[in-house]
C-alpha positions in Angstrom: 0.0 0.0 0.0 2.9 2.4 0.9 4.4 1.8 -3.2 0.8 3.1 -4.4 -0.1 6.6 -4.8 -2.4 9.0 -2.1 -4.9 8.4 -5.2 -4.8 4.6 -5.3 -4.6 3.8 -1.9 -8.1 5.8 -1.2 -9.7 3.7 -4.5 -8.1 0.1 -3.0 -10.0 1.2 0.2 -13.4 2.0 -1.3 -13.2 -0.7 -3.4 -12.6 -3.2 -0.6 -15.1 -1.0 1.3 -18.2 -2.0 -1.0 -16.9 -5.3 -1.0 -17.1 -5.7 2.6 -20.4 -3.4 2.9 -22.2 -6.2 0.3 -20.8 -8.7 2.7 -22.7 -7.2 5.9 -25.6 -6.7 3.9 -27.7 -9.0 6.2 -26.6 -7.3 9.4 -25.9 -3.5 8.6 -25.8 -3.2 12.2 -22.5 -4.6 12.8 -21.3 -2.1 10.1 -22.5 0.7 11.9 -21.5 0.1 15.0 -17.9 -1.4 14.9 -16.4 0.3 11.0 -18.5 3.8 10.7 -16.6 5.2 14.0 -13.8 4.8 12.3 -15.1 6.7 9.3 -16.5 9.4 11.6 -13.0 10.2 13.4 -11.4 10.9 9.9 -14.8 13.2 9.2 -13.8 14.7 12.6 -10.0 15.3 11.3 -11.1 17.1 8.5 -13.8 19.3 10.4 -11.2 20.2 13.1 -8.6 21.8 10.5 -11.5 23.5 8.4 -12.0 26.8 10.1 -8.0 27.3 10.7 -7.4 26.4 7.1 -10.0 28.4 5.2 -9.5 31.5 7.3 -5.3 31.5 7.3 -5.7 30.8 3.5 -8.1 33.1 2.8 -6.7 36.2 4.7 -2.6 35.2 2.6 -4.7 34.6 -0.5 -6.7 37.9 0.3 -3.6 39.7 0.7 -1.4 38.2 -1.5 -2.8 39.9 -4.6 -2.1 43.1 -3.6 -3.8 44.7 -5.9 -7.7 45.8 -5.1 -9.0 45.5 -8.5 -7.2 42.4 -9.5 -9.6 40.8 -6.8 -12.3 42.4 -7.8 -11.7 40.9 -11.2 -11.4 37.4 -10.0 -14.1 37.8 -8.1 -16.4 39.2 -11.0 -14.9 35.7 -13.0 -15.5 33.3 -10.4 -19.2 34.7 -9.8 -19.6 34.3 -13.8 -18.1 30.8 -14.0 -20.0 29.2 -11.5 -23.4 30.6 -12.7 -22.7 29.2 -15.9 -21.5 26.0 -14.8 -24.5 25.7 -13.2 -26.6 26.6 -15.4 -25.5 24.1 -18.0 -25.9 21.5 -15.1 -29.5 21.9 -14.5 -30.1 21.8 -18.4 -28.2 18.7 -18.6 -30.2 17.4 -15.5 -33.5 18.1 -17.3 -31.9 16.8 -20.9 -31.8 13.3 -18.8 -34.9 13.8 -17.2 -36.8 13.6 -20.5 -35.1 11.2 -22.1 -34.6 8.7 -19.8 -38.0 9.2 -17.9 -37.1 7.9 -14.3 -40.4 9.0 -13.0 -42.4 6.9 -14.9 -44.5 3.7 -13.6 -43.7 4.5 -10.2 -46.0 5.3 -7.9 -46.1 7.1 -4.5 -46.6 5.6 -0.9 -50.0 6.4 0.5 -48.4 7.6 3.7 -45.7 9.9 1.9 -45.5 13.2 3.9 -42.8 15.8 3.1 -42.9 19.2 5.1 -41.9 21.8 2.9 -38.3 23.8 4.4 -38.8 27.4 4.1 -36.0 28.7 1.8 -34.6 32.3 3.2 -35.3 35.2 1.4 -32.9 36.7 -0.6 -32.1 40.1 2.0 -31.6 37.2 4.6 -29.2 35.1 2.7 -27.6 39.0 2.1 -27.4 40.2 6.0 -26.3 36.6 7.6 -23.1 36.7 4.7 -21.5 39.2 7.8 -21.1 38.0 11.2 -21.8 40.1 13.8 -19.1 38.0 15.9 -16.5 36.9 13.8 -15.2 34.3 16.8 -18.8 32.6 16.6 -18.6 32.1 13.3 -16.0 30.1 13.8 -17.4 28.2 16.3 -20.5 27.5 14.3 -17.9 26.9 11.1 -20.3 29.0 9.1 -18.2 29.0 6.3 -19.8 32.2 4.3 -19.2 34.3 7.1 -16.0 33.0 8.0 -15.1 33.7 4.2 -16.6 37.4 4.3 -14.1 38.0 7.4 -11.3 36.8 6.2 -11.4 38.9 2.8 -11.7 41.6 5.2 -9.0 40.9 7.3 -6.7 39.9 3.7 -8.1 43.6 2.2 -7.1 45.5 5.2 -3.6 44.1 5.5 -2.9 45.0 2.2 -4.2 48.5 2.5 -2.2 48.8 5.9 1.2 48.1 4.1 4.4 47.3 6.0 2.9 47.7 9.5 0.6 44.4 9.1 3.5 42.6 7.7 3.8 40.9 11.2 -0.3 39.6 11.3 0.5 38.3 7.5 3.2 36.5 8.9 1.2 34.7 12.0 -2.2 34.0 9.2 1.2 32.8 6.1 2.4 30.1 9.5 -1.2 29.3 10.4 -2.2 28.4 6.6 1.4 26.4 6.9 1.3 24.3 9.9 -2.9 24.0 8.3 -1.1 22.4 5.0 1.0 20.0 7.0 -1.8 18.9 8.9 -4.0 17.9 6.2 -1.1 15.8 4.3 -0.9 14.0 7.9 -4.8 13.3 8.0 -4.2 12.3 4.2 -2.1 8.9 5.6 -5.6 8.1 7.6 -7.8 8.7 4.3 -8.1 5.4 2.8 -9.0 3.8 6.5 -11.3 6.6 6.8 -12.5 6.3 3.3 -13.1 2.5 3.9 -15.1 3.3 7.0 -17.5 5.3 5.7 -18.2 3.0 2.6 -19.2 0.1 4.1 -22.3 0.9 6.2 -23.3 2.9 3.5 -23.4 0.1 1.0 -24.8 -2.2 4.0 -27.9 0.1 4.6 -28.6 0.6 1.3 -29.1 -2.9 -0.5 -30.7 -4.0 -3.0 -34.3 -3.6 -2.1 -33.9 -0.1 -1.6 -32.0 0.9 -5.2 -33.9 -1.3 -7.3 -37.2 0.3 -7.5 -35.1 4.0 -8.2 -32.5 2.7 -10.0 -33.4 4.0 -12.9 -33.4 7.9 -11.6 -30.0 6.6 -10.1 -28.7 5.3 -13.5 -30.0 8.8 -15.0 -28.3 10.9 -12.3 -25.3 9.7 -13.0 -25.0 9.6 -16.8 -25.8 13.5 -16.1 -23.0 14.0 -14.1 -20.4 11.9 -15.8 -21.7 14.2 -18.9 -21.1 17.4 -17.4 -17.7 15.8 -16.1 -16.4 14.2 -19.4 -17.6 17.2 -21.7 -18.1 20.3 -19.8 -15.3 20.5 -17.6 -13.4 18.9 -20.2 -13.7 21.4 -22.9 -13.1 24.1 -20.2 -9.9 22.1 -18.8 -8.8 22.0 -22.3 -9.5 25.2 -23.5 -9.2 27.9 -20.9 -7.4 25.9 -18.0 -4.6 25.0 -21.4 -4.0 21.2 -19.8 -4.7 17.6 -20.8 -8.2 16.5 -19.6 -6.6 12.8 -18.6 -3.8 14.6 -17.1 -6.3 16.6 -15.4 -8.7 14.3 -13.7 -5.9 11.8 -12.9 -4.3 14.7 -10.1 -7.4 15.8 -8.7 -8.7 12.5 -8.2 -8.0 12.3 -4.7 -10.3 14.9 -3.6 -13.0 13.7 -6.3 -12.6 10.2 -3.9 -13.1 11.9 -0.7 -15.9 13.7 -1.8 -17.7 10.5 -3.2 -17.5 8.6 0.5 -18.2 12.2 2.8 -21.1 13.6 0.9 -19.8 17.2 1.7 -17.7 19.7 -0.3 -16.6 21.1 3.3 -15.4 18.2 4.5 -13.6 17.8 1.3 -11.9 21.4 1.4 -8.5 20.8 3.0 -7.7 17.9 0.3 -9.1 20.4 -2.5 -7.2 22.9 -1.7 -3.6 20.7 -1.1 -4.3 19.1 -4.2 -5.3 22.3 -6.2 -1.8 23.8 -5.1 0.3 21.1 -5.5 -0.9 19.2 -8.2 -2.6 21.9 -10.3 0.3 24.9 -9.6 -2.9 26.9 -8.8 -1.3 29.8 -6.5 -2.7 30.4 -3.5 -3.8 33.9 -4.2 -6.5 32.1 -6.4 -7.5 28.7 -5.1 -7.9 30.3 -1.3 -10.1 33.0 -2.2 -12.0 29.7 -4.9 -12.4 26.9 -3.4 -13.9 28.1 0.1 -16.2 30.3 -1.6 -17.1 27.3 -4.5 -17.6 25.0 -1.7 -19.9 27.0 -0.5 -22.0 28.4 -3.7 -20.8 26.4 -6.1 -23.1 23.3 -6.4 -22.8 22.2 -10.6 -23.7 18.3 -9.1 -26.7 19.6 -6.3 -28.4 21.7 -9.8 -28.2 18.5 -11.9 -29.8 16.5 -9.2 -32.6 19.5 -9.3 -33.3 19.1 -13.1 -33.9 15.5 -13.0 -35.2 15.4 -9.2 -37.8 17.8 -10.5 -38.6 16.0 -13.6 -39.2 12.9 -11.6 -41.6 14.1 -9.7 -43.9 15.7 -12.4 -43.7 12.0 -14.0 -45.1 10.2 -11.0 -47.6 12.4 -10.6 -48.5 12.5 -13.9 -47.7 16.2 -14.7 -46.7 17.7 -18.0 -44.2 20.3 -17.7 -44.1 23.3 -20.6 -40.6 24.2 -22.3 -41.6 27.5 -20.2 -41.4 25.6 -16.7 -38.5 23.5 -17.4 -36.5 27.2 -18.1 -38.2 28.5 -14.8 -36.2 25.2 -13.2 -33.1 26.3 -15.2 -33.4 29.6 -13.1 -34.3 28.6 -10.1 -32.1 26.2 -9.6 -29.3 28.4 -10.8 -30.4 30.9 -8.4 -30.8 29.0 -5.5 -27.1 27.6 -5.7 -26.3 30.6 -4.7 -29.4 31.5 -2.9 -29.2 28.8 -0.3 -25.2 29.3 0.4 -24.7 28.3 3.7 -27.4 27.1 5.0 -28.3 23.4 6.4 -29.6 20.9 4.3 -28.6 23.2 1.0 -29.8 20.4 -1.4 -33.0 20.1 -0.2 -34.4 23.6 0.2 -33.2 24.1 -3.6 -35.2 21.5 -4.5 -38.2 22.3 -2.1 -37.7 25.9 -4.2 -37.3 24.2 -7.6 -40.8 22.1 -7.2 -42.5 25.1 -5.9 -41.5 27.3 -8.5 -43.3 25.3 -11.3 -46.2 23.8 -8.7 -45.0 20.6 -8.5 -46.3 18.8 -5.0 -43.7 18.4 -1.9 -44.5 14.5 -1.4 -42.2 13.4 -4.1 -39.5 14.4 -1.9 -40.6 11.0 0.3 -39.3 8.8 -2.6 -36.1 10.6 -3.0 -35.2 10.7 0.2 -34.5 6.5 0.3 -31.9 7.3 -1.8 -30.9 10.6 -1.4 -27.2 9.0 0.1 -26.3 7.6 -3.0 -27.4 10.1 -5.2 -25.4 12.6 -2.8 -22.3 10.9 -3.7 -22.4 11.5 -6.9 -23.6 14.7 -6.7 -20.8 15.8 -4.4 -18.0 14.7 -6.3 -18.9 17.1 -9.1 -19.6 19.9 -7.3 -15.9 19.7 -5.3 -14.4 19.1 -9.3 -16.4 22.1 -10.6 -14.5 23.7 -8.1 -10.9 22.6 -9.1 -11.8 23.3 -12.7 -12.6 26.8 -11.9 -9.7 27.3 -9.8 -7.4 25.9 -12.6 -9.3 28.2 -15.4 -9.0 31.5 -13.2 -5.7 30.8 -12.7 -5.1 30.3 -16.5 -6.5 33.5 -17.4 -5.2 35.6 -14.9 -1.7 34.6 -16.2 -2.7 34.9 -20.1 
């Protein structure tokens, strides 16, 4: 294991970990009880270098460009990239929605109950970007408003000049020491990764995926499209590097992702992986990947267009070309919309069916499987993320 690459020994783990998980199939107990804990102390590595990490990189990244309007420029491009990333996700997602039907034959459970989440309004989502306590932020690890601090802090130091240079110093060791701590927690990933795979794949068996596996199936096309094709041309063409080449360096991260469910979670590898094996500097993927792990959500808005889709088809419902561009929007929107805010995936989807009348309950039937579509979903939202980083980076230097 110690001759394989960081890459190889997390797949040799999740192999083996679906392997054992179909094993303890018949008592998904066991799996829970004596492997998962393992699973849930790397989860708690991660989660415990997070804040330190985003807010040390953020400030050096912040105040590393120097320049105020260079910011503001890679700001206004990474803004633009991910709405259109997204974007082209959701159309994808409602491309495989019609074609592929998942909806179809399938009927409801009588006692299917779904209470709507109330998504926050738009001068909500606005004011709770600022913390009013910048230490409770951290506490909470509410990532936005960590983020919003620390381009703050990385503006102010610049402006300051030579008398900050000593607080630039302390954040450049922090973000350091942050660095070496994530490749240390990298040696645990593949035990980790293992851990979390199996009672996953012991829970969920058979029974459970057949009746959906068709929305499954549909899901995933959709995202391995948007993978292979969209990022691809954009890898290609504005990030000027082998696709291949490409996907084979970040695919560390794209593995973590896959087994946590949670772009956060993910960060720390994202970023080391960014930087080292993309050559992405830090000025750009530390002001990027914290803020695309938070908005950026290409995988969550494909889900949408074919969540939504699946829904009108067990009901029955027809939905207009006029509706299914009002799903485009909203669900492009709310990516951004819902930034921050727990359980994400399903208020945009709880805004998505509302916003073409679609009924909550359909929600019931996703939820059975909502783990293993999370997965999937995951994993492209944490690569949108590295493509965007690499394709900033390339056209800041052109």
């Amino acid at each position: 294991m110690k001759k394989l690459g960081l890459a190889s020994r997390i797949l040799v783990g999740l192999l083996i970990g679906v392997v054992v998980g179909l094993i303890l199939q018949p008592f998904p107990q066991v799996a829970r009880t004596y492997i998962k804990p393992f699973g849930d102390l790397f989860l708690n590595l991660i989660r415990m270098i997070i804040v330190p990490l985003v807010l040390a990189s953020l400030v050096v990244g912040t105040a590393s460009v120097e320049n105020i309007r260079k910011l503001g420029r890679i700001g206004a491009k990474t803004i633009a990239y991910y709405l259109l990333t997204t974007a082209l996700a959701v159309i994808i997602g409602l491309i495989m929605g019609n074609l592929m039907q998942p909806g179809s034959g399938l009927t409801l459970p009588t006692d299917a109950k779904v209470t709507a989440a109330k998504p926050p309004s738009l001068v909500d989502v606005l004011l709770n970007m600022v913390p009013t306590n910048p230490i409770k932020a951290m506490v909470d690890a509410n990532m936005l408003q960590i983020i919003v601090f620390s381009i703050f802090v990385g503006i102010a130091i610049t402006l300051v000049g030579e008398r900050a240079k000593a607080l630039f110093n302390f954040f450049d060791g922090l973000a350091e020491v942050s660095y070496k701590i994530v490749r240390i927690i990298m040696w645990y990933a593949p035990i980790g990764v293992f851990a979390l795979i199996v009672p996953t794949v012991a829970t969920h068996g058979a029974k459970v995926l057949l009746p959906l596996l068709k929305l499954i199936i549909a899901l995933y096309i959709g995202l391995a499209i948007h993978g292979g094709v969209v990022y691809s041309l954009l890898v290609k063409t504005l990030g000027k590097m082998n696709p291949g080449e490409f996907f084979k360096k970040v695919s560390p991260a794209m593995l973590v992702a896959f087994t946590t469910c949670s772009s956060s979670a993910t960060l720390p590898i994202t970023m080391d992986v960014t930087e080292k094996e993309l050559n992405v500097p830090k000025s750009i993927s530390s002001f990027m990947l914290p803020l695309g792990a938070t908005i950026n959500m290409d995988g969550t808005a494909l889900y949408q267009g074919i969540c939504a889709l699946f829904v009108a088809q067990i009901f029955g419902i027809s939905l207009s070309f006029s509706q299914q561009l009002t799903i485009v929007l909203t669900a492009t929107l709310a990516s951004i919309g819902t930034a921050g805010v727990p359980g994400a995936g399903l208020i945009m989807l709880t805004m998505v069916l509302t916003s073409v009348g679609l009924p909550m309950e359909g929600i019931a039937l996703i939820a059975g499987v909502d783990r293993i579509l999370d997965m999937g979903r995951t994993c492209l939202n944490v690569t949108g993320d590295m493509v965007g980083a690499l394709v900033i980076h390339r056209t800041e230097k052109a």
